[in-house]
Structures are given as structure tokens and as C-alpha cells.
C-alpha positions in Angstrom: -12.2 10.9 -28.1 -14.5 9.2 -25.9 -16.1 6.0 -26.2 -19.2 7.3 -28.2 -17.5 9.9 -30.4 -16.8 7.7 -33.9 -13.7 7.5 -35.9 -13.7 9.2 -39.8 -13.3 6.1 -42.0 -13.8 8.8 -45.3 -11.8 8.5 -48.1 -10.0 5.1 -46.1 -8.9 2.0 -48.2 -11.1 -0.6 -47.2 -8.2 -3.1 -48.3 -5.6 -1.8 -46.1 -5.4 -3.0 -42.3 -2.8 -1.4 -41.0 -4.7 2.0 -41.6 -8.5 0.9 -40.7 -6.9 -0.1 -37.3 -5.2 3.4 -36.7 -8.1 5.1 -37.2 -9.4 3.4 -33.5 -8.0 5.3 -31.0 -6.2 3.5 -28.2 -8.2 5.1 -24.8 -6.2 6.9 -22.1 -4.5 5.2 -20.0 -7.0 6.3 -17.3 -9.6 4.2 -19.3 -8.1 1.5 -20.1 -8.9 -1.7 -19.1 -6.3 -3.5 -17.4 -5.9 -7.0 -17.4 -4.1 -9.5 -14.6 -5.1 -12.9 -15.8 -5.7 -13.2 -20.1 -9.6 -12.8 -20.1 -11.7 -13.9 -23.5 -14.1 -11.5 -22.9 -16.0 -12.8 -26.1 -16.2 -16.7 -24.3 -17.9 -14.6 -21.4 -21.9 -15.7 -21.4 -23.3 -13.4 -18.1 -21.7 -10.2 -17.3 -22.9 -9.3 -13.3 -22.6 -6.2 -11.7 -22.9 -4.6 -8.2 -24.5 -1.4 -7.7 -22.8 0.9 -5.7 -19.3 2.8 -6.8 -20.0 0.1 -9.8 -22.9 0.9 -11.6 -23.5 4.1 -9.8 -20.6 6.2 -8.8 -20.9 8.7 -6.1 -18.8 11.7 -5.7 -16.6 10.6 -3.0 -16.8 13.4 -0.4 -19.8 14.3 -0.3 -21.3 11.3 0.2 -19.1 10.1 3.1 -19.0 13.2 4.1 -23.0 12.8 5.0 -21.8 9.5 6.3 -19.5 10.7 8.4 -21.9 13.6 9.7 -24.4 11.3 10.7 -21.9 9.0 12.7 -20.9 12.0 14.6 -24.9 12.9 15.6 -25.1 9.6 16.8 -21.7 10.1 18.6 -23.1 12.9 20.1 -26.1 12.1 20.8 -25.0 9.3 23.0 -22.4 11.6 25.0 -19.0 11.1 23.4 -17.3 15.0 22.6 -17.1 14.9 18.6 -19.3 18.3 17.8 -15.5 20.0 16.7 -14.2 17.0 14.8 -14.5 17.5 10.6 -14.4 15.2 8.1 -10.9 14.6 6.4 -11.4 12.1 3.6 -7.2 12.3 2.7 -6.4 10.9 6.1 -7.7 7.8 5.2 -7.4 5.9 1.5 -8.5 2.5 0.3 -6.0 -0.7 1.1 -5.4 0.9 4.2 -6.0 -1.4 7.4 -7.3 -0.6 10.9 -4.7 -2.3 13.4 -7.7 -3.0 16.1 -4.9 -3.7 18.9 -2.8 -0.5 18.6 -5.2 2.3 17.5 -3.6 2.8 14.0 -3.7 2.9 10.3 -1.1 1.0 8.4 -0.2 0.8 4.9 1.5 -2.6 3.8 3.5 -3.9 0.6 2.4 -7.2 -0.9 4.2 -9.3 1.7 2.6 -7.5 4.5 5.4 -5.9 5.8 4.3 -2.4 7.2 5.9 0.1 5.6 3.8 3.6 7.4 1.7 4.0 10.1 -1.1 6.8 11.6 -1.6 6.7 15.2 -5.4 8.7 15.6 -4.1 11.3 13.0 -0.4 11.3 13.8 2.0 9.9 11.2 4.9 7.4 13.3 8.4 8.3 11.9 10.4 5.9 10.5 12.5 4.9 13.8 9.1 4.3 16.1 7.4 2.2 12.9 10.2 -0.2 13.5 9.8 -0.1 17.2 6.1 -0.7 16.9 6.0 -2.9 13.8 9.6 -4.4 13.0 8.4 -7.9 13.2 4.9 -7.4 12.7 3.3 -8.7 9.6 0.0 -8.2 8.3 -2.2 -10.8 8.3 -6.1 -10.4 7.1 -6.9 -13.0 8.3 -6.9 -12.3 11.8 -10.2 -10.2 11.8 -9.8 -10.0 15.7 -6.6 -7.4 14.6 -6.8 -6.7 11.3 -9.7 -4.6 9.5 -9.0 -4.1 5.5 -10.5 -0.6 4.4 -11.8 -2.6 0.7 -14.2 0.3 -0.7 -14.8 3.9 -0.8 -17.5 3.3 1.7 -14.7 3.1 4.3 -13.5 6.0 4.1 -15.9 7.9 6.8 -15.2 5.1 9.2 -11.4 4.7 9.0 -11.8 9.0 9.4 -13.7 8.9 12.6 -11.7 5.8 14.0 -8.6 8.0 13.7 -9.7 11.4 15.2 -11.5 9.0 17.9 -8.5 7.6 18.9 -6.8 11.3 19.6 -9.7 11.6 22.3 -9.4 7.9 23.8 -5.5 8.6 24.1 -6.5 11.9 25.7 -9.0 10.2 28.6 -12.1 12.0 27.0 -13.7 8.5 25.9 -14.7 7.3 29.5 -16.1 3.6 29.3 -13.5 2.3 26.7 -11.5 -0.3 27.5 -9.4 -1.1 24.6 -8.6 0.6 20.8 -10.4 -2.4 19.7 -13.4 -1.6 22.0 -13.3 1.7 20.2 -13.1 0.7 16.8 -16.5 -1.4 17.4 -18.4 1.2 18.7 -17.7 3.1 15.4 -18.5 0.4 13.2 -21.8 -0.5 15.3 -23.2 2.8 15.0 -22.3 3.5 11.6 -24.2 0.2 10.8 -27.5 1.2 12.6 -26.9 4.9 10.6 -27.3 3.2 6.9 -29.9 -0.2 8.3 -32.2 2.8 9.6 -32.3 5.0 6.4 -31.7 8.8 7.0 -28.5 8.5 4.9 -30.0 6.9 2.0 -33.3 9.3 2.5 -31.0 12.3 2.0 -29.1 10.7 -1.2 -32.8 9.7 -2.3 -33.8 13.2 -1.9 -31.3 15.2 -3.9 -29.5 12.4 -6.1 -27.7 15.3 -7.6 -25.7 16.2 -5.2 -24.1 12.8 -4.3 -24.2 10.8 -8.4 -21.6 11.1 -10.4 -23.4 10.6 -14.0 -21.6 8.6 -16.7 -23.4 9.2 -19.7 -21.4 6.4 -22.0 -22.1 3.9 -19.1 -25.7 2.7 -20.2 -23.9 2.2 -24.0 -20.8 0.0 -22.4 -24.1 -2.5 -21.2 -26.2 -2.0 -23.9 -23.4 -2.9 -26.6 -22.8 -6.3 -24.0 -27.1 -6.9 -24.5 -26.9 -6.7 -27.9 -23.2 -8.5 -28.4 -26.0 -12.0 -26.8 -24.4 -11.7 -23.4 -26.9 -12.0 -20.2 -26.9 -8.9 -17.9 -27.1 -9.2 -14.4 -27.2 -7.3 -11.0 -26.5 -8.2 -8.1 -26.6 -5.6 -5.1 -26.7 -5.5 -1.2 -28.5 -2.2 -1.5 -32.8 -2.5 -1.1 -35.0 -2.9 -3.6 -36.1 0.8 -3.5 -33.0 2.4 -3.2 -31.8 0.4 -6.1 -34.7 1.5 -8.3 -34.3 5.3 -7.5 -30.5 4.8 -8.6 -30.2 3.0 -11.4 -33.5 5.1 -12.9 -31.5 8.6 -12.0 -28.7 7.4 -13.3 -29.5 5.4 -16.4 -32.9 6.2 -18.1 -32.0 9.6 -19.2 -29.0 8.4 -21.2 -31.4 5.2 -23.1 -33.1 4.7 -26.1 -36.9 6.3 -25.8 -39.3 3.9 -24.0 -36.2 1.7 -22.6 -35.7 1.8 -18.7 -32.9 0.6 -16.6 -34.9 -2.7 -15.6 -34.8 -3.4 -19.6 -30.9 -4.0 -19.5 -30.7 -6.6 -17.3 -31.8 -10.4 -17.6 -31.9 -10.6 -13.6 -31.8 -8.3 -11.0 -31.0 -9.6 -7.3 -31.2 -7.0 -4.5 -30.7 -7.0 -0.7 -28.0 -10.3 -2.2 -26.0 -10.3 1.8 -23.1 -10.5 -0.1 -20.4 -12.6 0.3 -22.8 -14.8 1.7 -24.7 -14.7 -1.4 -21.7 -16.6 -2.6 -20.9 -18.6 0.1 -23.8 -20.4 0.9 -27.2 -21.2 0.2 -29.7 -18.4 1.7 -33.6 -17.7 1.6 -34.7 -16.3 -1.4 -37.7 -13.8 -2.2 -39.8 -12.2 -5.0 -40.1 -8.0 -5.0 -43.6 -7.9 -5.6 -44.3 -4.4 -5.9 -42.2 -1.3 -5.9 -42.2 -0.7 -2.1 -40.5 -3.7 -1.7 -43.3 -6.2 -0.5 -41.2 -9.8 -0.4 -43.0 -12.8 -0.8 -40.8 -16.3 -0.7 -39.6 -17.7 -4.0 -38.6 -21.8 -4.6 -38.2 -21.6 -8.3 -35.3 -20.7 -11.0 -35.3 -16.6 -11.6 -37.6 -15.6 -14.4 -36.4 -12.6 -16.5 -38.2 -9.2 -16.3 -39.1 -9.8 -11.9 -36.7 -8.6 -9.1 -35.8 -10.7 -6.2 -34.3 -10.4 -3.3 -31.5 -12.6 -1.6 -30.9 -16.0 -2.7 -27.5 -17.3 -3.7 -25.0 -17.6 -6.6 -25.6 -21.5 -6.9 -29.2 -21.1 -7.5 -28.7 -18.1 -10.1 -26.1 -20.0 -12.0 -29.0 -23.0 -12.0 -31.3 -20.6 -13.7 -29.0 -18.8 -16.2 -27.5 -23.0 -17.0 -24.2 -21.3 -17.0 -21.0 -21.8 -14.3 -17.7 -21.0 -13.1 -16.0 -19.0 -16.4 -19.0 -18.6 -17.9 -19.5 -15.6 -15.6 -17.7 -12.7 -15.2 -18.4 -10.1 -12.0 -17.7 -6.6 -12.1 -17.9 -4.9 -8.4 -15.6 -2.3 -6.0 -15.9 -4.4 -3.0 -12.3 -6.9 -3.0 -13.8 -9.2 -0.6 -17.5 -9.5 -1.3 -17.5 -9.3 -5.2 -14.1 -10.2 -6.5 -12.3 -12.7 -3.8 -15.6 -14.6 -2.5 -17.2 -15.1 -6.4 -13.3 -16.0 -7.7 -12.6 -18.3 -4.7 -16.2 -20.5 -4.3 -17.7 -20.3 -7.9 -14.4 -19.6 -9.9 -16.6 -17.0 -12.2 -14.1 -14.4 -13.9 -13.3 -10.7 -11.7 -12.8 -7.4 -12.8 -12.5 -4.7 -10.1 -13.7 -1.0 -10.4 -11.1 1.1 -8.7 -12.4 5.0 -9.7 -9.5 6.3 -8.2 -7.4 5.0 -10.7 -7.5 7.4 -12.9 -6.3 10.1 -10.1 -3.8 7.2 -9.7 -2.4 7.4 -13.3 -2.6 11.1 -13.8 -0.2 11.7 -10.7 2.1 9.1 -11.7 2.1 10.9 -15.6 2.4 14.8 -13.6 5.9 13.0 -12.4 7.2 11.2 -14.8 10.0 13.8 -15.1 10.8 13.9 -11.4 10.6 9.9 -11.7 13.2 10.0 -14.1 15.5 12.1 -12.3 15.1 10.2 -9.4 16.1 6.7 -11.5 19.0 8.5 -12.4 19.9 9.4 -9.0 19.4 5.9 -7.9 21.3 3.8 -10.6 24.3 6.2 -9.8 23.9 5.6 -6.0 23.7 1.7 -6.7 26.9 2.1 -8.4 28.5 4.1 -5.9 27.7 1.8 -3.5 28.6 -0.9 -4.8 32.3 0.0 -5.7 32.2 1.1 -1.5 31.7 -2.0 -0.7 34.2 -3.5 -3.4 36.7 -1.1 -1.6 35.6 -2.3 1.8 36.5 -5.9 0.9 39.8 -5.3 -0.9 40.9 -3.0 2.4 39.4 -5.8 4.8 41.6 -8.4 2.5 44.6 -5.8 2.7 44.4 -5.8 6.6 44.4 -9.5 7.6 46.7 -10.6 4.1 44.5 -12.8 2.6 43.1 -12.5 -1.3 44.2 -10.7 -3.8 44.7 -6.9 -3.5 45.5 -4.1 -5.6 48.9 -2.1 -6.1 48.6 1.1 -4.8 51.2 4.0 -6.1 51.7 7.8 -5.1 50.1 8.7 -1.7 46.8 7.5 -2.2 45.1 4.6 -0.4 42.0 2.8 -0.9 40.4 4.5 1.9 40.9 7.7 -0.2 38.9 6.6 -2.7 36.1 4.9 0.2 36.3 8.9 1.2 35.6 10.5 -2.5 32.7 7.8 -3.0 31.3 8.4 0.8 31.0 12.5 0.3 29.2 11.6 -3.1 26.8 9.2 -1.5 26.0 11.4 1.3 25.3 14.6 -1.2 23.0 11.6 -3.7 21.5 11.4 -0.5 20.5 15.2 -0.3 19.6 15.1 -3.2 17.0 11.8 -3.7 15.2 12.6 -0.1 13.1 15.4 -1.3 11.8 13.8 -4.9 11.1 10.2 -2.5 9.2 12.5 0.2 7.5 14.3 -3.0 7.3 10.4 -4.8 5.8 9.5 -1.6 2.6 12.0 -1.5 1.9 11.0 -4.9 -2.1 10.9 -5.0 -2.3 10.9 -1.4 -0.4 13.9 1.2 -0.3 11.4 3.7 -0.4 7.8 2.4 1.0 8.4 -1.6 -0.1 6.3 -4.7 -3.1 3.5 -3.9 -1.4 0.8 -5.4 2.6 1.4 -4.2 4.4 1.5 -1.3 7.6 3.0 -2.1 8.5 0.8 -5.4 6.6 -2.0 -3.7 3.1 -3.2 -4.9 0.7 -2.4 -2.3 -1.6 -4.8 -0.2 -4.4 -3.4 -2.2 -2.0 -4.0 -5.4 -1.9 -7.4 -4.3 -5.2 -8.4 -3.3 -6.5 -6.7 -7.2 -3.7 -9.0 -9.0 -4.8 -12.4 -6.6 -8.5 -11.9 -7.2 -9.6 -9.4 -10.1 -8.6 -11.3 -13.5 -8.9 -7.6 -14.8 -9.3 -4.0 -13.2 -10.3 -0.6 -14.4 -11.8 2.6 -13.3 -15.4 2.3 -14.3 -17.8 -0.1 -16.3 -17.8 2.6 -18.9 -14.2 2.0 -20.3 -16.0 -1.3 -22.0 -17.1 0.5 -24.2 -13.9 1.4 -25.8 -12.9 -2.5 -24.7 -16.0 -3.6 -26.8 -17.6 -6.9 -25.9 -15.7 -8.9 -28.1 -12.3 -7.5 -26.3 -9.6 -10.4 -26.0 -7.7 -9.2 -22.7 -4.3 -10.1 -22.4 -2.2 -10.0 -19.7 1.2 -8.9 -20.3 4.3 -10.9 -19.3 5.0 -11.9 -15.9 8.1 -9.7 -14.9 10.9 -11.6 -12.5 14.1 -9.6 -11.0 16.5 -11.1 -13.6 14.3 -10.1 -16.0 16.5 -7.7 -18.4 
């Protein structure tokens, strides 16, 4: 069922709960809404959104895929030998982060610790990862080191960056000094590719190619509407790029003589987010559909489209702060840790990849199982070693307590039966981990785990989105009256 297909409520007992409820499907679980911090989504008064891989989803490779071809003309065009390189979207995933110093991708756990590493496209083994990284934390808030890979915008960049470094380690890249050197030449170019247009022009001229249409998307925002909530938007994208979007992929799925502009109670483009958040920036009116700006000094007016501006001033206008406001975006620094951290509104992150995410994890559940099995044997195993290793230690030097041994057997017989186990557990459990760890990913394995670790990404989603989900859409199962609670906090006694 999805969220606009009803339930049959024929021939149902209006007196009996229990059997109403049942008749309401719980979604999938790659639809479901899931929440880190309990959200009243009923006390929620203005619902904002971003724009792009928000409100409009585009399918992933393709899209970066133009991106990525136009960084490599530009490449080109100023010399550097990239005409053979090809795009590879699964060398590079979101959470990863550019280490600017060394020339590599890394993957962390929550705490930082690195747990793999891509130099250029080269995966380190697990003996030069601890040479290069074994007391090496990451820390994001080094920028000069560190770059975070937060949407699926990133994934062209973090690509080229990686085949880019094969050629600087081979001496083709004359001119570079540094990895870091490198990684801002990419960055600078792929900057002037989308500021200039041709990108956008090409997404603009066959939409169909690049959108992902949701059709139950424009009934998740027009249930909020109606439900007395105040829609906003809130992109960096221009005001005519925004219009061509949101009109391809809304109006067709809206009540006749309703457009896209109709849903939302303000509508902020070109916003410079996070600065839109974090501080107080010139504001302008769209005054026609090519985008003419004129400067604006007043509180918004519903039904007109302005550009820039700041949260402090759109709060002013709606009369509504901090909880008041929830934000739904893709971007884990510019819509859910800047609007959490300086206006305290309520987060929810759209992570689309998610529901790959969940449906690898569910394909393996079975080969999970075996390997908890395998596991909860070897912990015992090991642990009854060690218990051996003490009582033999203890039987060497006389001191403690030691056990009675009869017949010709000694405890280092039984330290050999448990060691030719462990070492055939071991056999056993390294395939399903290498097969646990390509999970969603050949190269980098689920988004949100690193090993049984929560990922940085994992982390960063738990700190700063109050909820997270795979697209707007799934509120429309949610309903805007949802409750969203978040389950009990987990600790390792826990039992």
C-alpha cells in the first residue's frame, strides 16, 4: 500500500479499536520515518523545506554524472590529462571525508576513529591504515584537513578528487604542490561549472532525464496546508531554476488550477545557506520571473518570492521561533546542524539512500544471523582461552587457586582444542564480514555503519536531525498529526 491507496473500513465495527487501527498499514521500513529525539509533529506551526534531493530528487547518476563531465572539460580545457578518466559514483558515498593532507578518502565511526581508507582509488589494507592513521582522529573541525562529503552533490567531486590523485602520484599534474593544492583546484572549478549555468541549462532542458518524480509528494504537503501548518521553502538554488523544478515536478500531480507556488506560505531562494542562519544578510524581492531583484526592508508577505535574507527576519514575519519550526533538508551542515545549533528550530534529514540502506541490511539478515552465531561462539571460546591462560600462568609461578588435573591431560591441551576451533571460527566469519562489509556499497559498505559501529554520518544524523527519513513523501503515511517517538536509549549493559 502506498500512502495514497485507502484502507477498506467495510463491514468494520465502528466500536472496536483494536480492529479500526489494524486496518492502517504500518509503511515499510524503507518509508518510515525515523525518529532520534521525540518530535510532536502536531505542536509543529512552519514546516520548511530545501529544494534540491529534498523536494526534488534527482536520479543520482545521471545527474553527477553531467557534473562530473563537465569538471573534466574544464580539466581539460585547461591542460590537465583527464579525457580517459569515467565517472564511478560507488568509489565515493556520502559521510565519507576528503583527508586534504594525504590524498585520501576515509570512512570513520562515531568517535572518529578511521576505520578504511582510499588512496586516489586504491583501498589501504588493514596493516598500512594503522601505519597511516593509528593515532589519527577525525576532526571536522579542522577544515584546513578535513572535508565532510554531506550530500549527494559530492559525489562527482570526491570521484574526480580520487582518480586525480592517481595522476598527481604519477607526476602527470605538473604545477601542484600539495594533495591539498589538488583538492582546491577541483572544488574551484566545479564551483565556476554550476555559478556559470551550463549544468543547470542541460537539467532545465530535459528535466526528464535527471527528476526522479514522486507522485505522493505534493499530497504529504498538501495534507500539512490543510492540517493549519505554514509551508515554507527555503533554497540556495536561483529563482528560475527553482521555478522550472518545483513546476516539473509538482503541478502535474495538484488539484486543477493549483500550482506549486500555491503550497507554500513563503518561498526564499538564492538563501546562501548556512549563512542564511547564521547571520543577518541583504534581502531582495523576485520581481518578475527572470529573476529581476529589487531590495526588500519589510516582513515577507505571502504569495511573493524573495531572495536571500535570513532565518531571524523570516521567524519575525511568520511570529513563530525556535520549536515552532521544523526544517526538512539533505544538506547535514547547512539545513540540519546550522538551523538546530543557532535557531534551535526542529531537523529532520532526507537521506534517499536509505531505503537501498534497509533493503541490503533485510537481503542479509540470514547471513547476519549466521554470523551472530559465529560470533557469540567465538566470544565464548575466547574467553574460556583466556580463563585457561590465567589458571596456567597461576599454575606456573604458585599463586591462586588452580584446578586438579587427572589422566594425561593438561590445561594447555584444552588452550590447544579451543585454539584449532578459534582459528577454523576464523575461516569461517572472514568471508560473511568481507560480504557484511560491501553491504550497499563494494567499496565502502552500509552508509550509516562501520563494521558494528555507527558511522560518522550515523553520528552527525542522530546529533542534529531530531528525525530522518528517505523522502518528504513518507509524511504522508506519518500524517501531520504524527507524534514521533524516539525509542529507548540503548547502553552496553543494557540486557
Amino acid at each position: 500500500m502506498t500512502p495514497s491507496q485507502l484502507p477498506d473500513l467495510n463491514d468494520l465495527a465502528h466500536d472496536d479499536p483494536i480492529a479500526i487501527a489494524q486496518r492502517f498499514e504500518d509503511p515499510p521500513a524503507t518509508r518510515q520515518v525515523y525518529c532520534n529525539r521525540t518530535l510532536n509533529f502536531r505542536a509543529v506551526k512552519a514546516v520548511g523545506y530545501d529544494m534540491d534531493y529534498t523536494l526534488v530528487h534527482y536520479k543520482v547518476r545521471d545527474w553527477e554524472g553531467r557534473a562530473y563531465a563537465h569538471l573534466r572539460q574544464r580539466l581539460e580545457a585547461a591542460g590537465w590529462p583527464v579525457h580517459a578518466l569515467e565517472f564511478e559514483p560507488d568509489r565515493v558515498m556520502r559521510g565519507l571525508v576528503i583527508d586534504k593532507r594525504k590524498g585520501n578518502l576515509v570512512k570513520s565511526n562515531r568517535f572518529g576513529y578511521i576505520k578504511q581508507a582510499m588512496h586516489g582509488t586504491r583501498m589501504l589494507g588493514q596493516d598500512e591504515l594503522r601505519e597511516v592513521y593509528g593515532r589519527t582522529l577525525v576532526e571536522l573541525v579542522d577544515t584546513q584537513r578535513w572535508m565532510f562529503l554531506n550530500t549527494l552533490f559530492e559525489i562527482s567531486e570526491g570521484c574526480m578528487y580520487a582518480q586525480l590523485v592517481d595522476l598527481y602520484d604519477q607526476g602527470r599534474l605538473a604545477g601542484l604542490a600539495s594533495y591539498e593544492e589538488l583538492y582546491r583546484k577541483v572544488r574551484y572549478t566545479l564551483d565556476r561549472a554550476h555559478l556559470e549555468g551550463a549544468l543547470k541549462a542541460e537539467i532545465l532542458a530535459q528535466p526528464d532525464l535527471y527528476v526522479e518524480l514522486d507522485p505522493d509528494l505534493p499530497m504529504a504537503l498538501l495534507d500539512q496546508r490543510e492540517s493549519g501548518k505554514k509551508l515554507l521553502m527555503v533554497t540556495n538554488s536561483e529563482w528560475s531554476y527553482t521555478r522550472a523544478m518545483m513546476g516539473y515536478s509538482f503541478d502535474r500531480y495538484l488539484p486543477e488550477g493549483m500550482s506549486w507556488r500555491d503550497l507554500f506560505d513563503v518561498i526564499i531562494v538564492s538563501s546562501r545557506k548556512p549563512a542564511f542562519f547564521q547571520s543577518i544578510q541583504p534581502l531582495y524581492e523576485v520581481v518578475n520571473d527572470e529573476g529581476l531583484l529589487r531590495p526588500y526592508n519589510d516582513n515577507l508577505v505571502p504569495g511573493k518570492i524573495y531572495a536571500g535574507g535570513s532565518a531571524e527576519v523570516l521567524e519575525r514575519s511568520l511570529g513563530l521561533d525556535g520549536d515552532q519550526i521544523a526544517y526538512v533538508g539533505d544538506h547535514m551542515l547547512s539545513d540540519a546542524y546550522t538551523s538546530k545549533k543557532l535557531q534551535q528550530w526542529r531537523t529532520v534529514a532526507i537521506l534517499r539512500e536509505l531505503e537501498e540502506e534497509i533493503d541490503a541490511v533485510e537481503s542479509w539478515r540470514k547471513g547476519q544471523a549466521l554470523l551472530d552465531q559465529m560470533m557469540a561462539e567465538k566470544e565464548r571460546l575466547e574467553h574460556a582461552f583466556s580463563q585457561l591462560r590465567v589458571l596456567r600462568q597461576r599454575q606456573r609461578s604458585h599463586h591462586g587457586p588452580v584446578p586438579v588435573m587427572a589422566g594425561h591431560h593438561d590445561l594447555q591441551d584444552y588452550m590447544n582444542t579451543l585454539r584449532e576451533r578459534l582459528v577454523d571460527l576464523d575461516s569461517a566469519i572472514a568471508p560473511l564480514v568481507a560480504e557484511s562489509n560491501s553491504l550497499h556499497n563494494p567499496y565502502w559498505g552500509l552508509m550509516m555503519r562501520t563494521g558494528n559501529d555507527k558511522s560518522l554520518l550515523a553520528r552527525m544524523v542522530e546529533r542534529h536531525a531530531d528525525a530522518y527519513t528517505s523522502r518528504v513523501s513518507n509524511f504522508a503515511w506519518e500524517t501531520p498529526y504524527v507524534f514521533l517517538r524516539s525509542l529507548r536509549g540503548t547502553l552496553p549493559h543494557d540486557v
